[in-house]
NUKEDO-989441 format. One record per residue (C-alpha): residue number from 1; chain; x, y, z. Coordinates in steps of 0.2 Angstrom, whole numbers, plus 5000, padded with zeros to 4 digits. Example, Ala and Ser with C-alpha at 12.3 -4.5 7.8 and 13.67 -1.06 7.14 Angstrom:
REM NUKEDO-989441
<r lolum="1" base="A" u="5062" v="4978" w="5039"/>
<r lolum="2" base="A" u="5068" v="4995" w="5036"/>
//
This chain:
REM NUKEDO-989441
<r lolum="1" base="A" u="5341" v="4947" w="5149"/>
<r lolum="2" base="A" u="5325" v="4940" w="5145"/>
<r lolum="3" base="A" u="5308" v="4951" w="5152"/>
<r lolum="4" base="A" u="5301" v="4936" w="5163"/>
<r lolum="5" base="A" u="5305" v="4938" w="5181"/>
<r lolum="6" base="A" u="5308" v="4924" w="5190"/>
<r lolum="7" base="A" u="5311" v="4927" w="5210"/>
<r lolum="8" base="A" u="5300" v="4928" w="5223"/>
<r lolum="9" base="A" u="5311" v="4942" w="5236"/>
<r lolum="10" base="A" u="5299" v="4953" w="5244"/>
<r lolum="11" base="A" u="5303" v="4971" w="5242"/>
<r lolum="12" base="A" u="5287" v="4979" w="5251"/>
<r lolum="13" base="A" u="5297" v="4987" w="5264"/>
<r lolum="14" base="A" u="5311" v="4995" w="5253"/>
<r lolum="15" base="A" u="5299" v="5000" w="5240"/>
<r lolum="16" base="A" u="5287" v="5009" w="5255"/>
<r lolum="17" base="A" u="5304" v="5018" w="5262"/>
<r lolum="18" base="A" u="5308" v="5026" w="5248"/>
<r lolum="19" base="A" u="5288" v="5032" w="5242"/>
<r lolum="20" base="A" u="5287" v="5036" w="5260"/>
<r lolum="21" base="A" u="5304" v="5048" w="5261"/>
<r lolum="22" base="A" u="5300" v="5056" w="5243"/>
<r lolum="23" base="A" u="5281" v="5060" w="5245"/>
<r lolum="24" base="A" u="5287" v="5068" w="5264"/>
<r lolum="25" base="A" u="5299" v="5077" w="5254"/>
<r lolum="26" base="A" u="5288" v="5083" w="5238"/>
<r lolum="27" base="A" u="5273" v="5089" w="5252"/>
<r lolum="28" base="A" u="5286" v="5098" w="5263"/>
<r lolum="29" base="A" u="5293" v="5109" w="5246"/>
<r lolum="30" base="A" u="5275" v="5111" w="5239"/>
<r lolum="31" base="A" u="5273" v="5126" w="5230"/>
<r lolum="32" base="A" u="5255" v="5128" w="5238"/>
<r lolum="33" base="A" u="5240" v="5122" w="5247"/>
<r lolum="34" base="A" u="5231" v="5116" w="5232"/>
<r lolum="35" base="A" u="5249" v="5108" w="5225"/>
<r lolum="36" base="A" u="5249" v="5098" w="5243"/>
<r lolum="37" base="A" u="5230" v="5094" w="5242"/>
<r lolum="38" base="A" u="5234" v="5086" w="5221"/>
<r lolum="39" base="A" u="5249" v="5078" w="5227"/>
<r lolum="40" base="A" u="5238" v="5064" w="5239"/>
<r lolum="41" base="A" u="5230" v="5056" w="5225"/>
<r lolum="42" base="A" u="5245" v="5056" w="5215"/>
<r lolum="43" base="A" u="5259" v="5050" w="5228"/>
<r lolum="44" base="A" u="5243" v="5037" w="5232"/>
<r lolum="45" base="A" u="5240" v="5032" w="5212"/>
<r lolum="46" base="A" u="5259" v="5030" w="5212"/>
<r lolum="47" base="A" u="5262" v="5016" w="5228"/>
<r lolum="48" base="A" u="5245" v="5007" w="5220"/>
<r lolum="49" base="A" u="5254" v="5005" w="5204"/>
<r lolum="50" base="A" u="5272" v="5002" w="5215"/>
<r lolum="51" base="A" u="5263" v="4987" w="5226"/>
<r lolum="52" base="A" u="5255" v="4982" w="5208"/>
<r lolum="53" base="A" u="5272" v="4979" w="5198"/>
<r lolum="54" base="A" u="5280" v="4969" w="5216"/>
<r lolum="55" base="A" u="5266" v="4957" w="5215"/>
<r lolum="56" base="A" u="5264" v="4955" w="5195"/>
<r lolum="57" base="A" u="5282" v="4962" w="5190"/>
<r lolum="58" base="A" u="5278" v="4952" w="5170"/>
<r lolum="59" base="A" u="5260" v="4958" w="5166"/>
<r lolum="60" base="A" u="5259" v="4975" w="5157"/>
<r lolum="61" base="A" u="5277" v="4979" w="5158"/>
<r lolum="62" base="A" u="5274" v="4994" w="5146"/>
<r lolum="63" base="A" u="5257" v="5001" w="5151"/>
<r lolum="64" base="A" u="5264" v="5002" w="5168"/>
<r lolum="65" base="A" u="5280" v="5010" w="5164"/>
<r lolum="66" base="A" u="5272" v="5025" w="5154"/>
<r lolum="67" base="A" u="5260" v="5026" w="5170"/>
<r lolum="68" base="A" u="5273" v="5028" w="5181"/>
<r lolum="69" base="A" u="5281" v="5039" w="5172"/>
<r lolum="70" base="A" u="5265" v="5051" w="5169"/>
<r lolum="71" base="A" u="5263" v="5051" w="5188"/>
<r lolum="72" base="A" u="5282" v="5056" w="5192"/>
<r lolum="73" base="A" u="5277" v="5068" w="5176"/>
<r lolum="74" base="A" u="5262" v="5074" w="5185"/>
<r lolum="75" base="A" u="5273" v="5078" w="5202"/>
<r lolum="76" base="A" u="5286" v="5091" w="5194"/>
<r lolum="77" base="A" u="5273" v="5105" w="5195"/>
<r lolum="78" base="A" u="5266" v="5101" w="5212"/>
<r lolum="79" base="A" u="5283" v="5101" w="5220"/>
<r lolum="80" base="A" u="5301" v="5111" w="5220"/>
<r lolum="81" base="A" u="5312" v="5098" w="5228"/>
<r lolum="82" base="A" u="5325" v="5088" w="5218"/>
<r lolum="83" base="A" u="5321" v="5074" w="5228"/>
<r lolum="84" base="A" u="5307" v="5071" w="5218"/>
<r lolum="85" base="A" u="5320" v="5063" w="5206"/>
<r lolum="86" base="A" u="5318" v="5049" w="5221"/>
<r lolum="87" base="A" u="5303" v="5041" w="5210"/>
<r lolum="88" base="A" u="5317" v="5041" w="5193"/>
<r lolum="89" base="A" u="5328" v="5031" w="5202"/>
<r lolum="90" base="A" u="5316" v="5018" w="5209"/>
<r lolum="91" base="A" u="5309" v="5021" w="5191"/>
<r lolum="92" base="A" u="5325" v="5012" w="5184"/>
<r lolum="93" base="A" u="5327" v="4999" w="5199"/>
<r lolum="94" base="A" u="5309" v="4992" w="5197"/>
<r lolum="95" base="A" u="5312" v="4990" w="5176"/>
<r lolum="96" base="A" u="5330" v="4986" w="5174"/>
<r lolum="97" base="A" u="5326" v="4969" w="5170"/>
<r lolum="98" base="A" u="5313" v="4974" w="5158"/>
<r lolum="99" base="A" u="5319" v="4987" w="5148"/>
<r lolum="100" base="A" u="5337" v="4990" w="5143"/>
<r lolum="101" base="A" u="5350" v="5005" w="5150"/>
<r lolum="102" base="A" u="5346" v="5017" w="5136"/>
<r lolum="103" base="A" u="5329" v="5017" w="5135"/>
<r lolum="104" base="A" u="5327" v="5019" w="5154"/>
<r lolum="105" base="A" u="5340" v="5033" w="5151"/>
<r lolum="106" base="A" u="5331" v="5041" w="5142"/>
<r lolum="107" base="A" u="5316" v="5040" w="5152"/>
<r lolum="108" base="A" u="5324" v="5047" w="5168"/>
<r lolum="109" base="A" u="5331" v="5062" w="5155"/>
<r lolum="110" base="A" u="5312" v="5065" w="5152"/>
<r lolum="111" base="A" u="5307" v="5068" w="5169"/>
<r lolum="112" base="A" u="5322" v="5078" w="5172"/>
<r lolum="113" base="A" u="5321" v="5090" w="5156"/>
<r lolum="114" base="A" u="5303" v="5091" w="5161"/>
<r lolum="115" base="A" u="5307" v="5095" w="5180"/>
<r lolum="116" base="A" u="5323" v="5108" w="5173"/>
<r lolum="117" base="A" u="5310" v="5116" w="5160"/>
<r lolum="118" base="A" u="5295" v="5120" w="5173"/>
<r lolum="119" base="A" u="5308" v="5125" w="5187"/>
<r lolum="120" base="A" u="5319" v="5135" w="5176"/>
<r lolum="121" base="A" u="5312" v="5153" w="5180"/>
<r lolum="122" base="A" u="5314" v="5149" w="5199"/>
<r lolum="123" base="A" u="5334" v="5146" w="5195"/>
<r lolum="124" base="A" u="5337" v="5164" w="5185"/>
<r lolum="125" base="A" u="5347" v="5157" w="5172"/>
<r lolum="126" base="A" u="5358" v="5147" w="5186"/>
<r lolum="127" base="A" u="5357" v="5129" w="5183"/>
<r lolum="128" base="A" u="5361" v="5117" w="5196"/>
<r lolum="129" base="A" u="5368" v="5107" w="5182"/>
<r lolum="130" base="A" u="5378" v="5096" w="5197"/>
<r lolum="131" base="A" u="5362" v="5091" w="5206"/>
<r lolum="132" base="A" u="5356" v="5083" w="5190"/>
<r lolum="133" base="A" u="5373" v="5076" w="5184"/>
<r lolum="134" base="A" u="5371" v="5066" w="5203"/>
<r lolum="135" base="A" u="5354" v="5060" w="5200"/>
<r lolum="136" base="A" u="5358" v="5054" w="5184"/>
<r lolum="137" base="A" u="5374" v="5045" w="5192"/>
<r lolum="138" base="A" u="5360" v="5038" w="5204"/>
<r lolum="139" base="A" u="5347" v="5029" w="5193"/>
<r lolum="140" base="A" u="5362" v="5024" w="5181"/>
<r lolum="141" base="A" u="5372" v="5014" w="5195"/>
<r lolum="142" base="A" u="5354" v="5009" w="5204"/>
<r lolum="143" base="A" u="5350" v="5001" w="5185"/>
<r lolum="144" base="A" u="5364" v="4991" w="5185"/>
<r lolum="145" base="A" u="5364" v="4984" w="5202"/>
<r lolum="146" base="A" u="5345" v="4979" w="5201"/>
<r lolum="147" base="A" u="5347" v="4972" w="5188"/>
<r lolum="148" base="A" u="5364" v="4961" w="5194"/>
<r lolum="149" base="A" u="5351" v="4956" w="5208"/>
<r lolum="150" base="A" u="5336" v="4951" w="5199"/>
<r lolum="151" base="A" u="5351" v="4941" w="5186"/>
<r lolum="152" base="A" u="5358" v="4932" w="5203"/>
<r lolum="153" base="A" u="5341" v="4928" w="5211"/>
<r lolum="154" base="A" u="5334" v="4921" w="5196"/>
<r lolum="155" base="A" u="5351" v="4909" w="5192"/>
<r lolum="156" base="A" u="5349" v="4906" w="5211"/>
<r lolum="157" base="A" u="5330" v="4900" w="5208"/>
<r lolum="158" base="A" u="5334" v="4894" w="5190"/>
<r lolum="159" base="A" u="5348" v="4883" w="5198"/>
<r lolum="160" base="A" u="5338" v="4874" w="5214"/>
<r lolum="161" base="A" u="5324" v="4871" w="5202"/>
<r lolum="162" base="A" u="5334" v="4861" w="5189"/>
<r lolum="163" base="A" u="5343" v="4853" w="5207"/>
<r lolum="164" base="A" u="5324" v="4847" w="5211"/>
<r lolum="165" base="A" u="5323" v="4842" w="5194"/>
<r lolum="166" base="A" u="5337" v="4830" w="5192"/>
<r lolum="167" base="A" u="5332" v="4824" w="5211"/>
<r lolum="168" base="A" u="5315" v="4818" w="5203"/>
<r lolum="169" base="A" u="5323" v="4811" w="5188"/>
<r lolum="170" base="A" u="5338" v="4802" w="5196"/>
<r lolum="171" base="A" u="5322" v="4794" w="5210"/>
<r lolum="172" base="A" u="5310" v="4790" w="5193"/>
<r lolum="173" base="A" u="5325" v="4781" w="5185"/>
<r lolum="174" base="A" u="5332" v="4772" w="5200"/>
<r lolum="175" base="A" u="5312" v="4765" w="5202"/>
<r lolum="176" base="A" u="5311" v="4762" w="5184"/>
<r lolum="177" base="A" u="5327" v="4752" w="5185"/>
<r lolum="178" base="A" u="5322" v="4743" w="5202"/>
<r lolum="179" base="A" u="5307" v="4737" w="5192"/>
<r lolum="180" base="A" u="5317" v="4731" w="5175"/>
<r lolum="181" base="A" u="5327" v="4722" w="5188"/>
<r lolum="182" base="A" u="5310" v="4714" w="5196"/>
<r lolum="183" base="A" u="5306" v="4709" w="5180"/>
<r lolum="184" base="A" u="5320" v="4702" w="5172"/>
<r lolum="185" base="A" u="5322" v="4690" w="5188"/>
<r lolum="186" base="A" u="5306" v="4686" w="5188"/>
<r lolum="187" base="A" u="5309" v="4681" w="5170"/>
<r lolum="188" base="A" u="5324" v="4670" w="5174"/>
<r lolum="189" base="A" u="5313" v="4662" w="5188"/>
<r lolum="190" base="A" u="5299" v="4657" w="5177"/>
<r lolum="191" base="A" u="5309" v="4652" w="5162"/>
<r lolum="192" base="A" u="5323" v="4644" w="5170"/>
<r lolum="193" base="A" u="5316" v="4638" w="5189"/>
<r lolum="194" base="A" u="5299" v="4635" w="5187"/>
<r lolum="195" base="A" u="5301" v="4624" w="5171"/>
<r lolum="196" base="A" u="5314" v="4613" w="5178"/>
<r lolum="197" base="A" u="5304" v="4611" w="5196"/>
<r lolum="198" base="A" u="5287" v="4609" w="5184"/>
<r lolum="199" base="A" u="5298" v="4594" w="5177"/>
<r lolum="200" base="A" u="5303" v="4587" w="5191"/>
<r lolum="201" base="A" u="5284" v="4588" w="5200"/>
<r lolum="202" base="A" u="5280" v="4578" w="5183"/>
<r lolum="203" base="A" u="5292" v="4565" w="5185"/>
<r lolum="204" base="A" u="5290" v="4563" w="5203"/>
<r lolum="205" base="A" u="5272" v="4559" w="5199"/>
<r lolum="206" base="A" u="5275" v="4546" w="5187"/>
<r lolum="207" base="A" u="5286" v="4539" w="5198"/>
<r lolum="208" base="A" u="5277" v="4537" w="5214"/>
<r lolum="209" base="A" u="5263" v="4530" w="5202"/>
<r lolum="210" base="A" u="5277" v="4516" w="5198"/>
<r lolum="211" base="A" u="5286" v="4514" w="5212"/>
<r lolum="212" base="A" u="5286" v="4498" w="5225"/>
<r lolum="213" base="A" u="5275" v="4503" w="5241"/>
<r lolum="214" base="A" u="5288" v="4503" w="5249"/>
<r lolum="215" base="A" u="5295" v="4520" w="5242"/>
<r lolum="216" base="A" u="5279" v="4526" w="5235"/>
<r lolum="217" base="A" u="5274" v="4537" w="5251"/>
<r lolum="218" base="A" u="5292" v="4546" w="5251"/>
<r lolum="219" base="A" u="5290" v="4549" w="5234"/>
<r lolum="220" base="A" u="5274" v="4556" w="5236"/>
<r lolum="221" base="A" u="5279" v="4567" w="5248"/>
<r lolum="222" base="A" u="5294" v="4572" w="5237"/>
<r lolum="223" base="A" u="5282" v="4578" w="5225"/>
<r lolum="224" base="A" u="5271" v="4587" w="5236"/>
<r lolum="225" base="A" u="5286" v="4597" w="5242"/>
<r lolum="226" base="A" u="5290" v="4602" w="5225"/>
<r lolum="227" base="A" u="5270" v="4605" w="5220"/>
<r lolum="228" base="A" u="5273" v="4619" w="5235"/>
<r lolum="229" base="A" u="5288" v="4626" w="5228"/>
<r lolum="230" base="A" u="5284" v="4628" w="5212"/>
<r lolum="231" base="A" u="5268" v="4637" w="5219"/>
<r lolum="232" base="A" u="5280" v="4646" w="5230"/>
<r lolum="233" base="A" u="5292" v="4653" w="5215"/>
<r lolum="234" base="A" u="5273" v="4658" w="5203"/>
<r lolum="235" base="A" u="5269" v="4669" w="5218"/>
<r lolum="236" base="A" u="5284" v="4676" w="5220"/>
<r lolum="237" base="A" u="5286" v="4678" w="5198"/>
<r lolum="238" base="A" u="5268" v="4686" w="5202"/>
<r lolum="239" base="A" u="5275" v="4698" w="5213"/>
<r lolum="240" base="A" u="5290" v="4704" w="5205"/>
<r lolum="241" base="A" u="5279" v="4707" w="5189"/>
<r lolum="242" base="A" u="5268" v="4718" w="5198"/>
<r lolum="243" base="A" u="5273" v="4734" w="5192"/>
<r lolum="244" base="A" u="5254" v="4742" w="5196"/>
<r lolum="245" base="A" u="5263" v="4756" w="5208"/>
<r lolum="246" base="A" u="5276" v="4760" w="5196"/>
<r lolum="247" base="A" u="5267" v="4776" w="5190"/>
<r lolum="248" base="A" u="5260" v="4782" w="5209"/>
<r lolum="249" base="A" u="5277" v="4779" w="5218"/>
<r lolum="250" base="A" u="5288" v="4792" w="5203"/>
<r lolum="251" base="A" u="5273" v="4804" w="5202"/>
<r lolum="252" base="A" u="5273" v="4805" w="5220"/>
<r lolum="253" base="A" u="5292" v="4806" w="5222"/>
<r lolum="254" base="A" u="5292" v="4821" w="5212"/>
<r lolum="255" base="A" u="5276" v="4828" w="5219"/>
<r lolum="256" base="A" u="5286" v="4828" w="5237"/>
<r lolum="257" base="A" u="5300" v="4834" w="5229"/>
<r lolum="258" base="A" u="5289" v="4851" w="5223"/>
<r lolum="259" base="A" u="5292" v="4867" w="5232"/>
<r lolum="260" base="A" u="5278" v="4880" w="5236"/>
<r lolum="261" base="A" u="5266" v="4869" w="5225"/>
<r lolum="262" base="A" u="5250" v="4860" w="5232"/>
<r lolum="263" base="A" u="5248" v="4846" w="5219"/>
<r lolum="264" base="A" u="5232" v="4837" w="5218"/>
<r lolum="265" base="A" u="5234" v="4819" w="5209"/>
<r lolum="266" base="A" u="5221" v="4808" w="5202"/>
<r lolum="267" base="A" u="5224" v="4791" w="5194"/>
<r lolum="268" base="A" u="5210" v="4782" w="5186"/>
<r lolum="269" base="A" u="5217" v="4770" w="5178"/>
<r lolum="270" base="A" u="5222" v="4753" w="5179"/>
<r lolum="271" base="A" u="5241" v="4753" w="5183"/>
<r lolum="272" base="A" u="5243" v="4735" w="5175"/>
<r lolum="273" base="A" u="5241" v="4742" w="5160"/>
<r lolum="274" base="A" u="5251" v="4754" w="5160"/>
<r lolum="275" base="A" u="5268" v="4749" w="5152"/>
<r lolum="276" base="A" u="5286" v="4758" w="5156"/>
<r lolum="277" base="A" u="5288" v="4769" w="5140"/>
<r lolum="278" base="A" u="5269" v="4775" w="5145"/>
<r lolum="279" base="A" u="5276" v="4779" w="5163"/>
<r lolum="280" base="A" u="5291" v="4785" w="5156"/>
<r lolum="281" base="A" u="5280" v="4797" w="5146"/>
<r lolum="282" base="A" u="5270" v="4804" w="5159"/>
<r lolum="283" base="A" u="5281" v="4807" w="5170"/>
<r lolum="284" base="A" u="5291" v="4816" w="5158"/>
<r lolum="285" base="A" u="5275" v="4827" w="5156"/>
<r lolum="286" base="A" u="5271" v="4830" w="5175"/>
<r lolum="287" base="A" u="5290" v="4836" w="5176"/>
<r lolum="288" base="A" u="5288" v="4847" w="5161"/>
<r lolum="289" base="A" u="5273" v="4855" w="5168"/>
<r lolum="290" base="A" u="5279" v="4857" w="5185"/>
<r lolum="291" base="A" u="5294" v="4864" w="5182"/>
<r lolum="292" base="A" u="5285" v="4879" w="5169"/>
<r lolum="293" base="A" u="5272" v="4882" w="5182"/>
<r lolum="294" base="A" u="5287" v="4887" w="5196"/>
<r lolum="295" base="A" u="5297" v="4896" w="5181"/>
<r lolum="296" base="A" u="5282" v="4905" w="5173"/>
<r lolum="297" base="A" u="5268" v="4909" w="5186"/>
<r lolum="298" base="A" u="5264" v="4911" w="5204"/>
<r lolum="299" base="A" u="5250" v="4897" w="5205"/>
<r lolum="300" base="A" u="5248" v="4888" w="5223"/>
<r lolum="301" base="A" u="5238" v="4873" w="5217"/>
<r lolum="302" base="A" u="5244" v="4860" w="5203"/>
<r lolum="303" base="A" u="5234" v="4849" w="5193"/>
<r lolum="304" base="A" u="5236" v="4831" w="5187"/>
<r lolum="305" base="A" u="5222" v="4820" w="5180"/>
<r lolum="306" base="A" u="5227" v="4802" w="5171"/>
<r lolum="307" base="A" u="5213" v="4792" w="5166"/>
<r lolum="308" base="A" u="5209" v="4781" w="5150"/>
<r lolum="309" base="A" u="5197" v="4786" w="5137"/>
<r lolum="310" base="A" u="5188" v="4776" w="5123"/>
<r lolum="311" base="A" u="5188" v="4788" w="5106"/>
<r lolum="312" base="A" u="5178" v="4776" w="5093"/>
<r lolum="313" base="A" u="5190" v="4759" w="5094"/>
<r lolum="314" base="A" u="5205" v="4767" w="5102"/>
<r lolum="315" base="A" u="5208" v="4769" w="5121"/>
<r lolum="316" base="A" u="5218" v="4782" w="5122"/>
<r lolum="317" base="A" u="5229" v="4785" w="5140"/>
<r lolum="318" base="A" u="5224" v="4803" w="5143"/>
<r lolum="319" base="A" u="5234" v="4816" w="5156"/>
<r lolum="320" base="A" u="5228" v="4833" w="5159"/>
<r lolum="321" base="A" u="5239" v="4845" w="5170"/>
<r lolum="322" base="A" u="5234" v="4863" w="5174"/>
<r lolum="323" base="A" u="5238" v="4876" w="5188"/>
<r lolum="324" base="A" u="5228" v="4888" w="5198"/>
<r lolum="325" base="A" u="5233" v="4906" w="5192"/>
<r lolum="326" base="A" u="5223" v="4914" w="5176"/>
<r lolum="327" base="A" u="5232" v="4913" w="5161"/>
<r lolum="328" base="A" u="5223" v="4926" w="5147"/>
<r lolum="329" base="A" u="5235" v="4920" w="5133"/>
<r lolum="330" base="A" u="5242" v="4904" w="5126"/>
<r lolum="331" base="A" u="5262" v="4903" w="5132"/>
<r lolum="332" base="A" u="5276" v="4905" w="5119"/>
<r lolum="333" base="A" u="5283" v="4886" w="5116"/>
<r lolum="334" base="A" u="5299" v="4884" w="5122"/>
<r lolum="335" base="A" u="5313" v="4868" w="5122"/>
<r lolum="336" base="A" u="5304" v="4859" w="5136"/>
<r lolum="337" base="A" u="5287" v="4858" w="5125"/>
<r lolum="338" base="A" u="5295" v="4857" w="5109"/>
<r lolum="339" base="A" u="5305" v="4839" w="5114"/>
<r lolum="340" base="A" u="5287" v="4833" w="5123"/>
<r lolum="341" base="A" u="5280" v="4837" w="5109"/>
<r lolum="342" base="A" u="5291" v="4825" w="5100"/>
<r lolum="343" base="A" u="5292" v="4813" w="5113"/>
<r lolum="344" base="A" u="5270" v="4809" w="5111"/>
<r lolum="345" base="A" u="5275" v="4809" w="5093"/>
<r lolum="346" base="A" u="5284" v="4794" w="5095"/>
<r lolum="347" base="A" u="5274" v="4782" w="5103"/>
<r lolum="348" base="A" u="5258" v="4790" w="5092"/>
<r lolum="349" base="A" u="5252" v="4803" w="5104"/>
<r lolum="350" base="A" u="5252" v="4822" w="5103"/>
<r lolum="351" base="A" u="5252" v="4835" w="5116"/>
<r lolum="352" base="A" u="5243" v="4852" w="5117"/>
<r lolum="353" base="A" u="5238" v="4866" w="5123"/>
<r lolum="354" base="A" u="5222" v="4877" w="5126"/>
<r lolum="355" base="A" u="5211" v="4890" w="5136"/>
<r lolum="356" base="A" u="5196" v="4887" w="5145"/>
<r lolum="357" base="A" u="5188" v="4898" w="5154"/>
<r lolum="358" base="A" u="5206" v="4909" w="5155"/>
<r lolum="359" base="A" u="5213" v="4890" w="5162"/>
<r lolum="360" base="A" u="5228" v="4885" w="5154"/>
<r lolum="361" base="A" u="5225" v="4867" w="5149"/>
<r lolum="362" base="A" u="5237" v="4853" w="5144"/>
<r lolum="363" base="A" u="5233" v="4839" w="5138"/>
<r lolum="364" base="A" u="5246" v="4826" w="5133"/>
<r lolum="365" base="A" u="5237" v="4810" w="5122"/>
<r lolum="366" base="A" u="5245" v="4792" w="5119"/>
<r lolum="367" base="A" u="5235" v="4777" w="5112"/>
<r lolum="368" base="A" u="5236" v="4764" w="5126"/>
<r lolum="369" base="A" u="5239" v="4749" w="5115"/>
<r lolum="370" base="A" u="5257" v="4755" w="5106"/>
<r lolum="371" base="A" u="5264" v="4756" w="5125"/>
<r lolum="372" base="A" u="5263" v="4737" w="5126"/>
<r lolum="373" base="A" u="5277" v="4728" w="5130"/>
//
């Protein structure tokens, strides 16, 4: 199982019961005054770095882990109870995705060696070797099922996102193929349609220009029906060749399709000029960039700028996407990227990314003029 985390389930209440029952417990069998008066900052340090993990369960992983540990560490002298071992098995529910069943093994060993060591005078050589066999059995089964849990929730959230995915594609295909289909009847209208009614406008006005008087007023009205018609069928070929809304109508179905995202969109181009396989393309990279801010952050807001920009004699069609949340590092480039990547590449753009000012920014490039159809 990879490190990332991926749900959102809320586990305040659970994790407050449990500090809650083992701090009551350690306070109660404090071996003194000043042990209860040192255990308040500790059992306080402890819920901090608890409430810490539940709301950023990727950042630090190890860092936090060695803290914790230190502080479950820092407890063994203050208190008598076994029930401090409480902290060891919320110690291996809260990293079961992160590290694997022996390491977190041999962390909860740690704490218990340490605790048998310090408490070992008290026993007089009698070991309650069952008390610890019991605990172990805890934080070993608790591993496991947190980590079944986590592995469900995330296939559960991994599985409704690829759902809405294929949702935004089927809608972006279905528009692109209603406006293939605009445009090849609009094709058939002006090639086959309007040449023969241009034609027939032609020879009605030769003919009303040679005809007896006597016919010379029907013809001419013959030929101003079909001077109307012809306009008729241009307006209608104008229509159907419109495709200016073609990139606002898919970037808005998927923006509606988005879950827990409030996406800002911001189009200053001229949609004309915009071809299919550039649509195509930035659609493709607002699904991409999306789909990795669900996966891979906790961001609220979602960015997405398309303009056109003049870089010496090339006007480049230019999209920048980026999300709210702080990003410190540059993310590791996984399948998604790696085929947008080569997608740019083949109509001669490029994607990439950057940081400024701890913004994670992607820019996706395309020079406006190989689009053309």
């Amino acid at each position: 199982m990879g490190s990332q985390i991926r749900h959102t389930t809320d586990w305040r209440f659970s994790t407050i019961a449990s500090w809650l029952g083992v701090t009551c417990a350690c306070a109660y069998y404090a071996n003194s005054s000043t042990s209860l008066l040192l255990q308040l900052p500790v059992s306080v340090a402890i819920l901090l770095l608890l409430f810490y993990v539940i709301k950023n369960p990727n950042k630090h992983v190890v860092l936090v882990a060695v803290c914790y540990l230190l502080l479950i560490l820092s407890l063994v002298p203050l208190s008598t109870t076994t029930l401090l071992f409480i902290h060891a098995v919320m110690f291996s529910a809260v990293f079961s995705p992160h590290f694997s069943f022996p390491k977190v093994m041999l962390f909860v060993s740690l704490i218990m060696f340490a605790y048998g060591l310090y408490h070992f005078e008290r026993w007089q050589g009698e070991i309650p070797w069952i008390t610890f066999v019991v605990w172990f059995f805890f934080c070993s089964m608790n591993w496991f099922v947190s980590r079944r849990i986590v592995e469900s929730l995330n296939m559960h959230y991994e599985s409704r996102q690829n759902y809405k995915e294929l949702q935004a594609a089927q809608h972006m295909m279905a528009i692109m193929s209603a406006a293939q289909t605009r445009q090849h009847i609009s094709r058939e209208l002006h090639d086959s349609l309007g040449h023969k009614l241009t034609a027939l406008s032609i020879n009605l006005d030769f003919t009303k220009r040679v005809a007896p008087n006597d016919v010379a007023k029907s013809l001419e009205t013959c030929h101003q029906l079909s001077q109307e018609v012809l306009s008729e069928v241009r307006d209608i070929v104008s229509v159907q060749r419109n495709d200016s809304a073609l990139l606002a109508h898919a970037l808005k179905e998927i923006i509606d399709m988005t879950p827990r995202l409030r996406c800002d969109l911001a189009l200053d181009v001229d949609e004309k000029r915009i071809s299919q396989q550039h649509t195509l393309c930035i659609v493709r990279f607002c699904q991409e960039m999306i789909s990795n801010t669900l996966k891979h952050t906790q961001a609220k807001e979602f960015f997405l700028h398309v303009s056109v920009e003049v870089r010496g004699e090339t006007e480049l069609l230019v999209a920048k996407a980026w999300h709210s949340q702080k990003e410190s590092k540059l993310p590791k480039a996984g399948n998604g990227l790696v085929g947008l990547t080569e997608r740019m590449a083949q109509f001669g753009g490029h994607f990439e990314q950057s940081l400024e000012n701890s913004q994670l920014l992607n820019v996706m490039t395309l020079p406006l003029e190989l689009g053309k159809e």
